[in-house]
C-alpha angles and dihedrals in degrees: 000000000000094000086050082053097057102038079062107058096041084060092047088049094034069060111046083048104055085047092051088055085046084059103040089045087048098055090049094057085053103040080050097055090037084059097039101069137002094219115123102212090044091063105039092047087049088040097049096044086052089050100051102038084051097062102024104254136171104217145325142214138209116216122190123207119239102208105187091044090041094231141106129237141211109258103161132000133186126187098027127060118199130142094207096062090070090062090042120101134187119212116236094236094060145050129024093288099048089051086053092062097044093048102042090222136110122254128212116196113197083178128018090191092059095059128083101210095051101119100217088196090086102057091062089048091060093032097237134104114242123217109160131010139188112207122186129181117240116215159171127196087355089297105125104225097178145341137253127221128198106184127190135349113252084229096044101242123116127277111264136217092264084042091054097047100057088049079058096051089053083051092061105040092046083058083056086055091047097043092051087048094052084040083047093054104038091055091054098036142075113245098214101043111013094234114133111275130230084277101061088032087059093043093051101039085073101052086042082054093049088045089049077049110055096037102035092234116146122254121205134193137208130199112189125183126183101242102232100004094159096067082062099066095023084065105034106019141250094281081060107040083047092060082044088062100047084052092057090046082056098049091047095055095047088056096049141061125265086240086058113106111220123188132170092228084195150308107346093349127104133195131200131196114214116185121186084017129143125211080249101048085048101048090054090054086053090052097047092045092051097049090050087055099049087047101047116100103217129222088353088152102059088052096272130129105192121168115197139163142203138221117216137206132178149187139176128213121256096000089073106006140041097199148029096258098041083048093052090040094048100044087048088049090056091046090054100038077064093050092052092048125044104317139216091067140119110254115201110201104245112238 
């Protein structure tokens, strides 16, 4: 009897250890793709297949979560394909998913049919049948930003506990990947008005200077400063002069192209990327751009009416400048030639 004892429990250990290297091996897949690229999507896609592939399941779902609405959305999907998911949205006060945001915990289903707040809607939508689900709340600083959703065993059964910790582990592991991509961003972006900052606009510029290069296109670059941009907030405050200058970042982006590169250099000064871009071609999106500033009315519906202008300078590589530093010198000495002169004008950089 004590031999049979024993037997036992070698094989229950002989178990719980193979599981343990499962796991271990398992968390180092994960830590490796999580170190191997900074995409988003890359990550999610690679975490997900080792997840599922792990535990035996049938399909997951990525949900994000729409803040201002108060709904989540469909974002990726596996298992299922269906075009009208994308449009579908849960409301945050219903369904498992839903539950799973408000209350900031995960939720295991053995038996959606079992559950009241299972929305069968979207089982049609995917085109499955749902019988058990694992749903974990993604988030970062305890703010829940989407949802994930493990659906189905291959074999039919229910998820289990170790099924449910390695999900977990994805979870987990998915909120890192979030969290580098926010780091990622903050560090290349403007606080005030999400354009890229000094840091991303010297990054690119260089890239923008080998490409000229290779392929022998034009690159042109634009300096902008708000002329007087001190009696602003001297006037109406920081808080003020702050919302005038999102407005002008949003000025500058409807005027340009979406392969233009826009960065707030610092405080009132502004800085576009132009690729493929001639002296000429340049010169008439200044201009544009210009004339849409002196005619804005800024702030006009929170009861402002403020009236501002820009100076402009501008520069092409390698039509002015053999370098990064003698572009961006030379741009920045056309802009304040304009500023010392008459202002609210379009400088181009003399030859």
């Amino acid at each position: 009897m004590k031999d049979k004892i024993t037997t036992e429990e070698n094989q229950r250990l002989h178990a719980e250890l193979k599981n343990t290297e499962k796991e271990l091996k398992f968390l180092k897949d994960i830590t490796g793709i999580l170190t191997s690229t900074l995409d988003l999507n890359k990550s999610l896609k690679a975490i997900m297949k080792k997840t599922i592939t792990m535990i035996g399941a049938k399909a997951w779902f990525f949900l994000y979560v729409d803040e201002e609405k108060k709904e989540l959305f469909f974002g990726k999907t596996w298992g299922a394909k269906s075009k009208e998911i994308r449009k579908f949205r849960l409301k945050l006060d219903k369904d498992i998913a839903g539950q799973a945001v408000k209350e900031g915990v995960p939720v295991i289903v053995s038996d959606v049919s079992r559950d009241v707040r299972f929305n069968k809607k979207i089982d049609s939508l995917l085109h499955i049948k749902t019988k058990s689900l694992i749903c974990i709340p993604i988030k970062i600083k305890d703010k829940v930003i989407g949802i994930l959703e493990v659906v189905n065993k291959v074999k039919g059964d229910a998820f289990t506990k170790a099924d449910f910790d390695l999900v977990n582990q994805a979870a987990m592991a998915i909120e890192h990947a979030f969290l580098y991509q926010r780091m990622e961003e903050l560090t290349l972006t403007d606080d005030l008005t999400n354009l890229f900052n000094s840091r991303y606009l010297n990054r690119t510029i260089e890239t923008e200077i080998e490409r000229t290069n290779r392929y022998g296109t034009p690159l042109t670059l634009i300096f902008m400063d708000i002329d007087n941009f001190k009696k602003v907030n001297d006037k109406h405050g920081h808080l003020v002069g702050g919302k005038v200058l999102v407005e002008i970042a949003k000025i500058i982006l409807v005027n340009l192209r979406t392969l233009d590169i826009v960065a707030r250099y610092g405080g009132d000064e502004f800085v576009m990327v132009m690729s493929q871009t001639t002296t000429k071609a340049g010169f008439m999106v200044a201009e544009r751009l210009r004339r849409a500033i002196e005619q804005h009315v800024f702030l006009k519906h929170e009861g402002y009416s403020i009236k501002i202008t820009g100076s402009f300078g501008m520069a092409s590589y390698p039509e002015h400048a053999k370098n990064k530093e003698e572009l961006f010198r030379i741009a920045d000495e056309a802009m304040y030639r304009g500023k010392r002169t008459t202002k609210n004008i379009v400088y181009v950089a003399a030859k």
